[in-house]
C-alpha atoms as an extended CHARMM CRD file, in Angstrom:
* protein
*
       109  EXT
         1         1  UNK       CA             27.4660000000        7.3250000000       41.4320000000  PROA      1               0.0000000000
         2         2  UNK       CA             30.8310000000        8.2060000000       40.6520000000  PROA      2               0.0000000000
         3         3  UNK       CA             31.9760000000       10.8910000000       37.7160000000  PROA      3               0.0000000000
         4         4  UNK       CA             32.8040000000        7.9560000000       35.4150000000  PROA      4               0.0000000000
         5         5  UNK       CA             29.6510000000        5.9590000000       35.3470000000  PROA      5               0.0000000000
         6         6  UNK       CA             27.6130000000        9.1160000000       35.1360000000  PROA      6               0.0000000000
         7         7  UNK       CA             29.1770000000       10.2950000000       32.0540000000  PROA      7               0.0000000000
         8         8  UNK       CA             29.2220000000        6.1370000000       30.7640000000  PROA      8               0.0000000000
         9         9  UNK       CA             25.1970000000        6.8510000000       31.6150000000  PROA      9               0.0000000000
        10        10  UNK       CA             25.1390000000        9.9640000000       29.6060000000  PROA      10              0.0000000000
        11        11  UNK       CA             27.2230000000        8.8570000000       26.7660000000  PROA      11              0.0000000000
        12        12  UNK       CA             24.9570000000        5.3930000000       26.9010000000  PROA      12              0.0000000000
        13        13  UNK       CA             21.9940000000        7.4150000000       26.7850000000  PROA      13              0.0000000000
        14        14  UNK       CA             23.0290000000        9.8060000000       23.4730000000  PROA      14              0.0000000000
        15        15  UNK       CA             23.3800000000        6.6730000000       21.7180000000  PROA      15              0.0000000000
        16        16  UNK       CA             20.2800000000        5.1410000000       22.3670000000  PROA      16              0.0000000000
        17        17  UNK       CA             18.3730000000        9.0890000000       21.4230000000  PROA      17              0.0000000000
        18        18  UNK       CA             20.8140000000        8.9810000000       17.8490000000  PROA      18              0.0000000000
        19        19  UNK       CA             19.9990000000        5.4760000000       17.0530000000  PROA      19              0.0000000000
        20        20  UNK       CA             18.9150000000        5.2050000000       13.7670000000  PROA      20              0.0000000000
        21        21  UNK       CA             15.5470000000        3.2140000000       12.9970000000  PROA      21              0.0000000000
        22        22  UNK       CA             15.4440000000        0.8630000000        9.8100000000  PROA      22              0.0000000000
        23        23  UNK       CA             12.3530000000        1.1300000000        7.8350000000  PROA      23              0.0000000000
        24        24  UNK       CA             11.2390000000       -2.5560000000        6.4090000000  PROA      24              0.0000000000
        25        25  UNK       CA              8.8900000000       -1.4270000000        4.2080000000  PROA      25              0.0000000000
        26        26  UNK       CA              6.5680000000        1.2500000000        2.9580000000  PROA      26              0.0000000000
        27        27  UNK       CA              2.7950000000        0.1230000000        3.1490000000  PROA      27              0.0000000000
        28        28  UNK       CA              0.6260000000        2.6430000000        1.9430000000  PROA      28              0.0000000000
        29        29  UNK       CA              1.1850000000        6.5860000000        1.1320000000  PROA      29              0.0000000000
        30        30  UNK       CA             -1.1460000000        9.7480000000        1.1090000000  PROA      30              0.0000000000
        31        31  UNK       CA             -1.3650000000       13.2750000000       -0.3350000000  PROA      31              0.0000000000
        32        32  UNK       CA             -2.5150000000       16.2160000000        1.1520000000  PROA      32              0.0000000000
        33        33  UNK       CA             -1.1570000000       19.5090000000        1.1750000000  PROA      33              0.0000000000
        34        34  UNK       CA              0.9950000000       19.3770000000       -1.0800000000  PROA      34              0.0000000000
        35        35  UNK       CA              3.1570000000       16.9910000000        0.8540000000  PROA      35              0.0000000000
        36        36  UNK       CA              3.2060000000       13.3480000000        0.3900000000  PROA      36              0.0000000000
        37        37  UNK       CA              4.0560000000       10.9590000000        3.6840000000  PROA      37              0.0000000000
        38        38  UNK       CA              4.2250000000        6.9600000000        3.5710000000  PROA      38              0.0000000000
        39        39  UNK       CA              3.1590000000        4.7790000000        6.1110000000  PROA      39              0.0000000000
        40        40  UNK       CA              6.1970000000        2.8590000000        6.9210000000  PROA      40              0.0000000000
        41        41  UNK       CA              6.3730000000       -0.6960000000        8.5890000000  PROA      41              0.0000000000
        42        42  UNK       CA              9.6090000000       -0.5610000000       11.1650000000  PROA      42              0.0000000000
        43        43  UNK       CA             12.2220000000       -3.5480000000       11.2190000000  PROA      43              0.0000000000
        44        44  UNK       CA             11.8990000000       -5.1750000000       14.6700000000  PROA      44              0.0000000000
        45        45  UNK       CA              8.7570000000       -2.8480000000       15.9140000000  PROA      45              0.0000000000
        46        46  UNK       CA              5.2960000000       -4.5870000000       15.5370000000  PROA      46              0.0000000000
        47        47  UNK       CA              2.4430000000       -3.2340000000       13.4640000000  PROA      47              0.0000000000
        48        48  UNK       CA              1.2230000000       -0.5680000000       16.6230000000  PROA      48              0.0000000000
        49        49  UNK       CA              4.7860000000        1.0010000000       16.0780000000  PROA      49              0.0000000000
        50        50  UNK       CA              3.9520000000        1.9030000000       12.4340000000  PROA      50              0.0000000000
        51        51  UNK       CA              3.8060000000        5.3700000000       11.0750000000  PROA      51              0.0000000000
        52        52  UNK       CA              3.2690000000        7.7800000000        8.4680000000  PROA      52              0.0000000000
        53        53  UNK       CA              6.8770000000        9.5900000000        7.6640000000  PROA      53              0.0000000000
        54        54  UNK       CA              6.7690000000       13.0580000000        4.9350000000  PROA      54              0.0000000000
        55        55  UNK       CA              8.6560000000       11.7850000000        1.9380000000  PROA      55              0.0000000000
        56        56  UNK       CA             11.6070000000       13.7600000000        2.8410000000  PROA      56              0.0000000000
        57        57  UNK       CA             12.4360000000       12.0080000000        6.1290000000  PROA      57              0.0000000000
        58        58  UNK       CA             13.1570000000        8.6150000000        3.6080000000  PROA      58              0.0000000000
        59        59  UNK       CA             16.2030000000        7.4230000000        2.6890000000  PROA      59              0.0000000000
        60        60  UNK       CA             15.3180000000        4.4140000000        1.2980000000  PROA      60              0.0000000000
        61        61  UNK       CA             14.3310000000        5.4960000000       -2.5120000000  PROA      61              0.0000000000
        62        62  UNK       CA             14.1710000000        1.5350000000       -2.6790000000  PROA      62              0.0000000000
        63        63  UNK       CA             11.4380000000        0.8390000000       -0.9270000000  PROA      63              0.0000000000
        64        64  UNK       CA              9.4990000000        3.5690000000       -2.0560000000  PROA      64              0.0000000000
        65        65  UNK       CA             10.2750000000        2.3880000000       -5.6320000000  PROA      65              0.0000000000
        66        66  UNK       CA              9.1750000000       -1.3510000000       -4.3120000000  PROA      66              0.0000000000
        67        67  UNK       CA              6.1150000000       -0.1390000000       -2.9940000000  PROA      67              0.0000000000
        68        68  UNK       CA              5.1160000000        1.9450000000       -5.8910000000  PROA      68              0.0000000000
        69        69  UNK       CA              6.1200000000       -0.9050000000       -8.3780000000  PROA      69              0.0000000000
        70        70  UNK       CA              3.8640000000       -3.6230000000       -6.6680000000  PROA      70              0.0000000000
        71        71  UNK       CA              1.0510000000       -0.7920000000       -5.8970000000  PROA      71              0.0000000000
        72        72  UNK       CA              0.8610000000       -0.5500000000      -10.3640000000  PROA      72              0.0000000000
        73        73  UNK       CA              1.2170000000       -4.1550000000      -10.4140000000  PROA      73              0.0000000000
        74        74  UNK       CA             -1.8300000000       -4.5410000000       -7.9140000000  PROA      74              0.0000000000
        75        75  UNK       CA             -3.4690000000       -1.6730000000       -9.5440000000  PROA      75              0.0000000000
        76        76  UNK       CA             -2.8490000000       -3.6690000000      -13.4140000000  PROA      76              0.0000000000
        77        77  UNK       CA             -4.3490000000       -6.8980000000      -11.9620000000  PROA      77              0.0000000000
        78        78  UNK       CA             -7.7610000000       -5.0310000000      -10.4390000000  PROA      78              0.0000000000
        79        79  UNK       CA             -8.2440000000       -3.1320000000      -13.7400000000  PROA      79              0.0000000000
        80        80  UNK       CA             -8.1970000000       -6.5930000000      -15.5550000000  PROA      80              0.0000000000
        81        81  UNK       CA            -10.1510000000       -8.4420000000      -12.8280000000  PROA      81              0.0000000000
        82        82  UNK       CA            -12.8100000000       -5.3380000000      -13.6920000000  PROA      82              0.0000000000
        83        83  UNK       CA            -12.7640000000       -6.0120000000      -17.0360000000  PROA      83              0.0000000000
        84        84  UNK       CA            -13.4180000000       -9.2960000000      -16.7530000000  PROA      84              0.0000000000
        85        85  UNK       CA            -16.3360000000       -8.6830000000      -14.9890000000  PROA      85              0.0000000000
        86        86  UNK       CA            -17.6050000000       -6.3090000000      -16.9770000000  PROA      86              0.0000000000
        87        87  UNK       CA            -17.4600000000       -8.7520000000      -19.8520000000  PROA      87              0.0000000000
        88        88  UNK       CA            -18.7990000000      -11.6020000000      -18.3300000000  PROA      88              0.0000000000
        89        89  UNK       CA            -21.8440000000       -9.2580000000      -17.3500000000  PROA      89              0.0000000000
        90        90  UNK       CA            -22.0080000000       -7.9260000000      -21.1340000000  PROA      90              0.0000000000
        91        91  UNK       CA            -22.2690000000      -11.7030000000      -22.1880000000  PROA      91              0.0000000000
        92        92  UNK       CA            -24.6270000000      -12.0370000000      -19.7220000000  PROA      92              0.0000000000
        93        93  UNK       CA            -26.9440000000       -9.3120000000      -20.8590000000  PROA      93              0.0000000000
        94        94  UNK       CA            -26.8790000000      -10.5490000000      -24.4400000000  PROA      94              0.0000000000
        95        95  UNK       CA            -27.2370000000      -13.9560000000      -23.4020000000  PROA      95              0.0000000000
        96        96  UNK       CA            -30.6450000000      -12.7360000000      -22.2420000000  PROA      96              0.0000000000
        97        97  UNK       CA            -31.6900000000      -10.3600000000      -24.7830000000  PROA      97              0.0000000000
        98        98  UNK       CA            -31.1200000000      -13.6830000000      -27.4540000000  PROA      98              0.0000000000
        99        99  UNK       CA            -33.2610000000      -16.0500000000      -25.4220000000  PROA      99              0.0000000000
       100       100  UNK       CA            -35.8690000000      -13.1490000000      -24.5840000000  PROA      100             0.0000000000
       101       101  UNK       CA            -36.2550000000      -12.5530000000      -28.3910000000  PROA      101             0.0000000000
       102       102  UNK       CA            -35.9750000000      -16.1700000000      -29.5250000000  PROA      102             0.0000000000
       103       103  UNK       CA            -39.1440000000      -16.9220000000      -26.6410000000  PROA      103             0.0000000000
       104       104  UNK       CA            -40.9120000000      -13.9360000000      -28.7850000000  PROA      104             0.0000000000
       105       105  UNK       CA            -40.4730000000      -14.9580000000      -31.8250000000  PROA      105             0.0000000000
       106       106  UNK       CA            -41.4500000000      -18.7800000000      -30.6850000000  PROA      106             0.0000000000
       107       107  UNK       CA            -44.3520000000      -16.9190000000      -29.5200000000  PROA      107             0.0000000000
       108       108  UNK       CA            -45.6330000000      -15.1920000000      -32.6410000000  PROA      108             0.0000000000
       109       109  UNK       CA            -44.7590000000      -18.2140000000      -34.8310000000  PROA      109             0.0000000000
């Protein structure tokens, strides 16, 4: 190999190490430490490739902000789902309590 195509090898192959990977989305984050990382989901890599990054490796405040926004959303729309719940139990339990004391009063009439 000639001087020429070894340093076209070398100059190919600092590219490819400085490449720059694009983060398509943040799925999930943690906390520990101190520190917080987000698992991030790579443009072009498949879901194996995925991985948690610290906070301060991300310069994409917008998909943090994404990810935090539908997180509340998600968050909102369990907290009303539990409520629901909740209230069709409490109906439920009074729902029983009327027909248990309308059977005892049947019975002492």
């Amino acid at each position: 190999m000639g001087k020429k195509q070894n340093k076209k090898k070398v100059e190919e192959m600092l590219e490819e190490e400085e490449e720059e990977y694009v983060a398509g989305k943040v799925l999930d984050h943690r906390e520990g430490k101190g520190k917080v990382e987000y698992l991030l989901k790579w443009k072009g890599f498949s879901d194996e490739d995925d991985t948690w990054e610290p906070e301060e490796n991300l310069d994409r405040p917008d998909l943090i902000a994404e990810f935090l926004h539908h997180r509340k959303q998600h968050t909102r729309q369990i907290n009303q789902n539990e409520a629901s719940a909740k209230l069709i139990l409490i109906q439920k339990i009074r729902g029983r309590r009327a027909n248990q004391r309308r059977k005892e009063e049947s019975e002492k009439a």
